[in-house]
C-alpha positions in Angstrom: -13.5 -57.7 -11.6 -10.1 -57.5 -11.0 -7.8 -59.5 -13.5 -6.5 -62.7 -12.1 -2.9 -62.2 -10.7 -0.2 -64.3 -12.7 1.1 -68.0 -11.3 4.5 -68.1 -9.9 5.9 -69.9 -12.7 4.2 -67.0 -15.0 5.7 -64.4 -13.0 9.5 -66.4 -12.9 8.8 -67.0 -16.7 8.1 -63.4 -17.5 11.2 -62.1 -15.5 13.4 -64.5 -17.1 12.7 -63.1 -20.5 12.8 -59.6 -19.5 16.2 -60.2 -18.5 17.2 -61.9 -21.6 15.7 -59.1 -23.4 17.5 -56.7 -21.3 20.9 -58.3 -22.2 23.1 -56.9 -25.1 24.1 -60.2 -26.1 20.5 -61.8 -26.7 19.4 -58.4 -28.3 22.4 -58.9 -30.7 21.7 -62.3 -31.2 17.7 -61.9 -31.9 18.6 -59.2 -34.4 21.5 -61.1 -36.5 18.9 -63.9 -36.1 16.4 -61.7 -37.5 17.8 -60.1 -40.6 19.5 -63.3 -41.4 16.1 -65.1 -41.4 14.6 -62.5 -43.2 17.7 -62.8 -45.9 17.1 -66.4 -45.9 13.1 -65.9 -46.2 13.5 -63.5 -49.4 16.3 -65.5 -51.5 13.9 -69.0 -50.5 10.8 -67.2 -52.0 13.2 -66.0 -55.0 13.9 -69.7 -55.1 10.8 -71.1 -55.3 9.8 -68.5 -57.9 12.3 -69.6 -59.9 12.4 -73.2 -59.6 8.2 -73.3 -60.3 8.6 -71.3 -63.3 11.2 -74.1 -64.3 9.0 -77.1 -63.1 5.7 -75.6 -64.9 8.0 -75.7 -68.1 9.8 -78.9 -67.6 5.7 -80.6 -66.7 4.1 -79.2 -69.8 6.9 -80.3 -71.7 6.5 -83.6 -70.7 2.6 -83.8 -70.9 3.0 -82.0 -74.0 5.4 -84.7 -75.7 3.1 -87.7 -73.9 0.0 -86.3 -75.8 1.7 -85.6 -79.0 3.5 -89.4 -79.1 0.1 -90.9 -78.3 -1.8 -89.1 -81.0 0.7 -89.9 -84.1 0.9 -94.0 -81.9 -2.7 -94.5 -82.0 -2.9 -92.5 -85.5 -0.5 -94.2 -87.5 -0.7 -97.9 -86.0 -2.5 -100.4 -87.1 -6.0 -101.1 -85.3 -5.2 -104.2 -84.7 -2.1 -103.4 -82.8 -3.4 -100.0 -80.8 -4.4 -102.5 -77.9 -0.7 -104.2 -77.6 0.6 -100.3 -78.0 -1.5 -98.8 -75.4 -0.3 -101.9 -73.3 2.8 -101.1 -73.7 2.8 -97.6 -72.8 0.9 -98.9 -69.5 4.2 -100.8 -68.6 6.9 -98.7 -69.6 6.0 -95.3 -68.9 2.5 -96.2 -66.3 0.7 -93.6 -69.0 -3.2 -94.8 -69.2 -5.0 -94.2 -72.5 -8.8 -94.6 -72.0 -11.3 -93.6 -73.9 -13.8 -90.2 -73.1 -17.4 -90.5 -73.1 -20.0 -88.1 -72.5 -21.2 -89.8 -69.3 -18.7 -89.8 -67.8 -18.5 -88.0 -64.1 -15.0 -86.3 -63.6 -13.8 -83.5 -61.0 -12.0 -80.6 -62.7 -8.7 -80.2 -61.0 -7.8 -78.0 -58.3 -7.1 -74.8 -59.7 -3.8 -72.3 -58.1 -1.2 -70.3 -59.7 0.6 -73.3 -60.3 -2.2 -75.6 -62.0 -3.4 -72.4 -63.8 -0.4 -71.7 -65.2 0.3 -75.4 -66.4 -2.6 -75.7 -68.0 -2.1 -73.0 -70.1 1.0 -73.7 -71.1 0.0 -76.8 -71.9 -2.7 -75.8 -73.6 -0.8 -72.8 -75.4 1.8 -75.1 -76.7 -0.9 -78.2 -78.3 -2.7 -75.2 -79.3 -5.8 -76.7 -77.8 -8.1 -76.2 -75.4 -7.3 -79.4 -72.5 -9.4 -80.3 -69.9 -7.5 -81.1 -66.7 -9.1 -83.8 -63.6 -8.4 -85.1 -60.1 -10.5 -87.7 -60.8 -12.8 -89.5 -63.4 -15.5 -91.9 -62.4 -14.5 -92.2 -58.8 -10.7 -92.5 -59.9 -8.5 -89.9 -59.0 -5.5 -88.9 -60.8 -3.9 -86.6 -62.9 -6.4 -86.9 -65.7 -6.3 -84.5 -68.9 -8.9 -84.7 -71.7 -7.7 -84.4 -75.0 -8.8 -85.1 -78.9 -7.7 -87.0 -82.4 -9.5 -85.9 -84.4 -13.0 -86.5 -83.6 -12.7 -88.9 -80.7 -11.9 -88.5 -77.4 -9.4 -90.1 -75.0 -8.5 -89.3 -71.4 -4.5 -89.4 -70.5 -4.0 -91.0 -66.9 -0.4 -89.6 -65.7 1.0 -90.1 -62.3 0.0 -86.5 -59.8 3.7 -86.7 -58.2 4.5 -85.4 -62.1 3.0 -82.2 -61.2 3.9 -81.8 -57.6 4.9 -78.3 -56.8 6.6 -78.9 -53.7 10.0 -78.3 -53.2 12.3 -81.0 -53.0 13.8 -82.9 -50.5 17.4 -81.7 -50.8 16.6 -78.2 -50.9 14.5 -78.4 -47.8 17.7 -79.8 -46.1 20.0 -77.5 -47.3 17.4 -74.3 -45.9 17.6 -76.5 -42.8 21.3 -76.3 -42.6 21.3 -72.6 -43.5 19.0 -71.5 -41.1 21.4 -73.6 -38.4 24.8 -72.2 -39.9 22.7 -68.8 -39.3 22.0 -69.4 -35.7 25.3 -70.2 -35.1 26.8 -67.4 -36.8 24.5 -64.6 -35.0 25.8 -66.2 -31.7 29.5 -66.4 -32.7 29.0 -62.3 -34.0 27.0 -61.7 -31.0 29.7 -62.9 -28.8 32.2 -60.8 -30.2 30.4 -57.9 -30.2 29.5 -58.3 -26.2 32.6 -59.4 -25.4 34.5 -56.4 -25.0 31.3 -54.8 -23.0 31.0 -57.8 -20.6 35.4 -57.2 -19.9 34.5 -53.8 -19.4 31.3 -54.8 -17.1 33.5 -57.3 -15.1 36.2 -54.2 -14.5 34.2 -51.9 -13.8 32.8 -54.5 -10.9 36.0 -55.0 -9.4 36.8 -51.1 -9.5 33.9 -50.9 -7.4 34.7 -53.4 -5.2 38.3 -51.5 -4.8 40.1 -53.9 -6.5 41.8 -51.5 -9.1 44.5 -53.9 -10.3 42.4 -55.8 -13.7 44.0 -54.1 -16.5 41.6 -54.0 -19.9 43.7 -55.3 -23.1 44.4 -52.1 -25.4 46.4 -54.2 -28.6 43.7 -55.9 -29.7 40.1 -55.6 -31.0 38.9 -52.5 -33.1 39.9 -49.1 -32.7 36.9 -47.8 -30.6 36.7 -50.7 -28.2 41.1 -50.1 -27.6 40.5 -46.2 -27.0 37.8 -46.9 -24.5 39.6 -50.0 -22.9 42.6 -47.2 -22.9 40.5 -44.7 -21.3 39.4 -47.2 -18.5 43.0 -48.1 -17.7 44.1 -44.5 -16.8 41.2 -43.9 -15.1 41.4 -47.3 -12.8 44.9 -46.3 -12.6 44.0 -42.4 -11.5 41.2 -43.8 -9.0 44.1 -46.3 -7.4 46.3 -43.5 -7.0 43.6 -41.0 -5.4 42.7 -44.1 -2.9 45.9 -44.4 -1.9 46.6 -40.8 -1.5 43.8 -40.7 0.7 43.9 -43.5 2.8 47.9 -42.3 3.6 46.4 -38.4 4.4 43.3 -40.4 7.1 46.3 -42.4 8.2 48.6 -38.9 9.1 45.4 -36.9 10.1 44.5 -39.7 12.5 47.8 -39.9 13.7 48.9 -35.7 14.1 45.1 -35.6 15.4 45.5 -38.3 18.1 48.8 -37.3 19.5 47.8 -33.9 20.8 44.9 -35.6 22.2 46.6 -38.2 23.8 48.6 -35.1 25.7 45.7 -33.4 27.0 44.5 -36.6 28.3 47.7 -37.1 30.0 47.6 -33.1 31.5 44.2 -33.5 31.7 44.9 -36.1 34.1 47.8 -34.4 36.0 47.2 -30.8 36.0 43.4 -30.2 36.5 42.4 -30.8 40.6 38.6 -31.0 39.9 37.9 -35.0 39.5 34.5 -33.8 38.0 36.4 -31.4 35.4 38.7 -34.2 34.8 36.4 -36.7 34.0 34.3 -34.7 31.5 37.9 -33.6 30.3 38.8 -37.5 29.7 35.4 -38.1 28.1 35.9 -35.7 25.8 38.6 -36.5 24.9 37.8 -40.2 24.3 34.8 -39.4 22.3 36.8 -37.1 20.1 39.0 -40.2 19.5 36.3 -42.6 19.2 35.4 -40.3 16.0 38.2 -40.5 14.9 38.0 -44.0 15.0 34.4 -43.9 13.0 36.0 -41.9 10.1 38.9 -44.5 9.5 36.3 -47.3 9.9 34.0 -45.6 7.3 37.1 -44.8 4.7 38.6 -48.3 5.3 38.3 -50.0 1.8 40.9 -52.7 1.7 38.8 -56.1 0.5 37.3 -58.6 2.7 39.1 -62.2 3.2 35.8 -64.8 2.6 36.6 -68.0 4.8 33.8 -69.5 6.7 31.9 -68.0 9.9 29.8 -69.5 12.7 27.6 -66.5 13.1 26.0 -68.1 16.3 29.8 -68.5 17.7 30.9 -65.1 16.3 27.8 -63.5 18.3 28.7 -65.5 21.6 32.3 -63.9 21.5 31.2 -60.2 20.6 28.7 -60.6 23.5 31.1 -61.6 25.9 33.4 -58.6 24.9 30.5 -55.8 25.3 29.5 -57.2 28.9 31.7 -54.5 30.3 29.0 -51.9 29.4 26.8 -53.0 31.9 23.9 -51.0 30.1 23.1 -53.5 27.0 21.8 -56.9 27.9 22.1 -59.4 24.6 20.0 -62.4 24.0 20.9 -64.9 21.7 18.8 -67.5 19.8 20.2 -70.6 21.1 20.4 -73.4 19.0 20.3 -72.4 15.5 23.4 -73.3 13.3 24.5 -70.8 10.5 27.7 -70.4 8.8 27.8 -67.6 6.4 31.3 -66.7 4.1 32.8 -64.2 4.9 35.8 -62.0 6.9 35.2 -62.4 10.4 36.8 -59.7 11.9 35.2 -57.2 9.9 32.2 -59.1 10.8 32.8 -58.6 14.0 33.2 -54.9 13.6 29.5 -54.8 11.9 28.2 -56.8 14.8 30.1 -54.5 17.4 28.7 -51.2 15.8 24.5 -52.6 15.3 25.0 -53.3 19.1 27.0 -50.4 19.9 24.1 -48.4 17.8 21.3 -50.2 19.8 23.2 -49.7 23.2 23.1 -45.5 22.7 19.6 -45.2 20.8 17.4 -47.8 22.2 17.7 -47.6 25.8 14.4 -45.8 27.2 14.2 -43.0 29.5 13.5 -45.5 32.7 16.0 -48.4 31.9 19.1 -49.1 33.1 20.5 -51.1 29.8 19.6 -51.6 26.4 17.0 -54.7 25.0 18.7 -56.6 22.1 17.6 -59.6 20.8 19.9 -61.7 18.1 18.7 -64.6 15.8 19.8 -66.3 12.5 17.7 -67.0 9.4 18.5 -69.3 6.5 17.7 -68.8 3.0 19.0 -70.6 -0.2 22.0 -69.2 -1.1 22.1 -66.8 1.9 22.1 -66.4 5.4 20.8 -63.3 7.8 22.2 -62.2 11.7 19.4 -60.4 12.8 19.7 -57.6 15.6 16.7 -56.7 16.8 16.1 -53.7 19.8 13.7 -52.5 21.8 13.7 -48.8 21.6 11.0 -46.5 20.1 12.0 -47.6 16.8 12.2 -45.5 13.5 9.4 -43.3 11.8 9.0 -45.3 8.2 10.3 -42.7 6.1 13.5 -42.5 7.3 14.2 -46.1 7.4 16.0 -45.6 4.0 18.0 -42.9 5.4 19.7 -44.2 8.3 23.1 -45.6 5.9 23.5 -42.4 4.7 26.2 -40.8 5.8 26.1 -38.9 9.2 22.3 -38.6 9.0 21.0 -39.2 12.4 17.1 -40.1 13.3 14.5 -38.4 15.7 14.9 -36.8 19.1 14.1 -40.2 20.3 16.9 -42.1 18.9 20.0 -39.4 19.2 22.6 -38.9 20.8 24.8 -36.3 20.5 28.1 -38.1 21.2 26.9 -40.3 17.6 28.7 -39.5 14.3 25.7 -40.5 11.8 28.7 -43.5 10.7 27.7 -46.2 12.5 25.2 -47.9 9.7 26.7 -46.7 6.9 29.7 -48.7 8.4 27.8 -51.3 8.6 25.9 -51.1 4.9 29.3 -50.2 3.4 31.6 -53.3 4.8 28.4 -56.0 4.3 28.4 -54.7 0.5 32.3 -55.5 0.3 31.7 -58.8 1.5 29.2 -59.5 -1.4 26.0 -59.4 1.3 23.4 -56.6 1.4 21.8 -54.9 5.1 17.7 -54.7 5.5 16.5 -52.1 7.7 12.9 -52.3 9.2 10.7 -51.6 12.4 9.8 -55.1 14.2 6.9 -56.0 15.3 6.0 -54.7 18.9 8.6 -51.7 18.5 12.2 -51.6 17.9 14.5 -51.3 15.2 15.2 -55.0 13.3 18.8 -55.0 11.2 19.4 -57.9 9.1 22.7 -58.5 7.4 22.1 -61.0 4.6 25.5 -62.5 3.7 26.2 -65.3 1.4 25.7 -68.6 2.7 28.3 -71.5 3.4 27.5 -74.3 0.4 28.5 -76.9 3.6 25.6 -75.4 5.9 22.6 -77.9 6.5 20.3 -77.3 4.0 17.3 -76.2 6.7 15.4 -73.1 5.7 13.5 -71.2 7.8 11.2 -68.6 6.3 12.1 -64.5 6.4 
């Protein structure tokens, strides 16, 4: 059987750590945290070593000196006074001396490296074999068996005498350690992503053609300045290309346009054929509407983000584009959406998916061109939706049509198209921080959705993609 497919919050979960894990900063960190806990984890067991070796000889001692002061207390007093001794010795130093018989039932103690090895040094130093108990006759304790002469005693002593545990303090102070570790890994962590998260944040904005954010080449080490060095000249190089083109598509435009716009004019005065004159004129106008796609596409000065009622912003671009006569719009009436972002370039995007829809998606035996536009709301985001009613796309080249000047099928071509008009589109939605989605609807038609981000003031209503 197939395995069971992971929860939501498994999958969100599983994500979330995988970016972590893909993030210099938290690979930094785990390392640092790693070797420092594996540091901390040798010198504690180097530690412990050392401090049993010295508790096993500082417990011996003291059993040691306990047995021998008993033996010459109860040898060399007086019978009569052995009772008030062992008394004593019951209330000064809570040390039990009872006497051993051969009935009696007692559990050998515990034996591990740490009782073994007390009880031979014990044992080694009284030159004696000792018997070690947890308990005698039901009583636990620490219990050691032990001779004068002929008779037989048993020594009570507290257990906390041989209690191998580390103390308290030095529990703390690993405690501390391991938090002054953590906090050092995330301090060195931090300065070692730092100057790769400047450089990440740069490069962004030299995407986005902002070519201005300089990266600081005084300070830091000598391979992070070279490099910050090396990303300065080459903003700076890129800026000065961008400019040098966008002034040569400025002149070309210009020195192409102004021969056109004479042979319109002689077109228009000096050719007697209205048929010849018009196809002349048309021409002509679709050599400068080219024109005008080129300078669109290569436009890359940065959006302004203010806020934009797309239903409003649709209502007006529809109103302009009535003069076609050929494209009949529909709009989803009462949905609010606001989206942030420029509006008049908006309004560019919205005039070339219509404009697009209006030459491609007409059929043989209509008059006008089928589009439908709606609004969808997501957290975070909202879509503007143009959806027409033409033969649509074949699936495979869905992912094509934003390339540059790569036109679909027989069915949707024209020849007067450039093979701009969605890239255009794909390439001004991407400076405004949103992202297009291109997809066959339902029923037929090709479905555009330009996802941009959504006004924090919008109602919060979602409505599912």
């Amino acid at each position: 059987m197939p395995a069971n497919p992971a929860s939501p919050r498994e999958s969100r979960a599983r994500q979330f750590f995988g970016q972590l894990s893909g993030r210099l900063y938290w690979r930094t960190f785990v390392l640092i945290v790693a070797l420092l806990s594996v540091s901390l984890a040798a010198w504690f067991q180097s530690f412990r070593v050392q401090q049993t070796d010295q508790q096993i000889e500082q417990t011996a001692r003291q059993i040691t000196s306990l047995i021998d002061l008993t033996r010459i207390a109860l040898v060399h007093s007086a019978p009569q006074a052995r009772n008030a001794l062992l008394d004593e010795l019951v209330r000064r130093e809570d040390i039990y001396i009872y006497p051993r018989h051969s009935a009696d039932r007692w559990t050998p103690m515990e034996r591990n490296e740490f009782t073994r090895r007390l009880a031979t040094t014990v044992g080694a130093r009284l030159h004696e074999q000792l018997n070690f108990a947890d308990s005698v006759n039901g009583e636990s304790g620490l219990w050691i068996g032990f001779r004068i002469g002929t008779d037989r005693y048993w020594l009570l002593l507290d257990p906390s005498r041989i209690d191998e545990s580390l103390g308290e303090t030095w529990v703390i102070g690993g405690v501390l350690a391991t938090l002054l570790a953590l906090i050092g890994a995330a301090v060195i962590a931090g300065f070692v992503n730092r100057p790769l998260r400047d450089l990440s944040l740069a490069t962004a904005r030299v995407r986005e053609g902002d070519f201005s954010h300089q990266l600081d080449e005084t300070s830091g080490t000598e391979e992070i300045r070279d490099v910050n060095r090396g990303f300065n000249r080459m903003a700076r190089a890129l800026q000065e290309i961008e400019q040098e083109r966008t002034l040569m598509l400025a002149g070309i435009s210009h020195d192409i346009r102004t021969p056109l716009a004479r042979l319109r004019l002689e077109a228009e005065l000096s050719v007697p054929d209205e048929q010849a004159r018009r196809d002349i004129i048309d021409d002509i106008e679709q050599a400068d509407s080219i024109i005008s796609k080129f300078m669109e596409y290569a436009r890359s000065a940065s959006p302004v983000h203010q806020r934009v009622d797309l239903p409003e912003l649709a209502a007006r671009v529809r109103s302009d584009l009535d003069k076609w006569g050929d494209l009949r719009i529909r709009i989803d009436p009462g949905t609010a959406a606001w989206a942030l972002a420029d509006e008049l370039e908006l309004r560019r995007v919205l005039t070339n998916l219509l404009e697009n829809a209006r030459r491609y998606a007409r059929g043989a035996e209509q008059d006008a061109a089928e589009v439908d536009i709606g609004f969808l709301r997501r957290t975070g985001e909202v879509a503007i939706t143009v959806r027409d009613h033409g033969p649509g796309v074949p699936p495979e080249q869905l992912a094509l049509l934003t390339r540059p000047f790569f036109r679909g099928d027989a069915a949707r071509t024209s020849a007067k198209g450039t093979g701009l008009g969605l890239s255009i589109v794909e390439r001004t939605v991407a400076r405004m921080g949103g992202r297009v989605e291109l997809l066959n609807a339902p029923g037929g038609g090709l479905l555009v959705r330009v996802w941009l981000p959504r006004d924090p003031a919008d109602l919060p209503t979602l409505q599912p993609a």
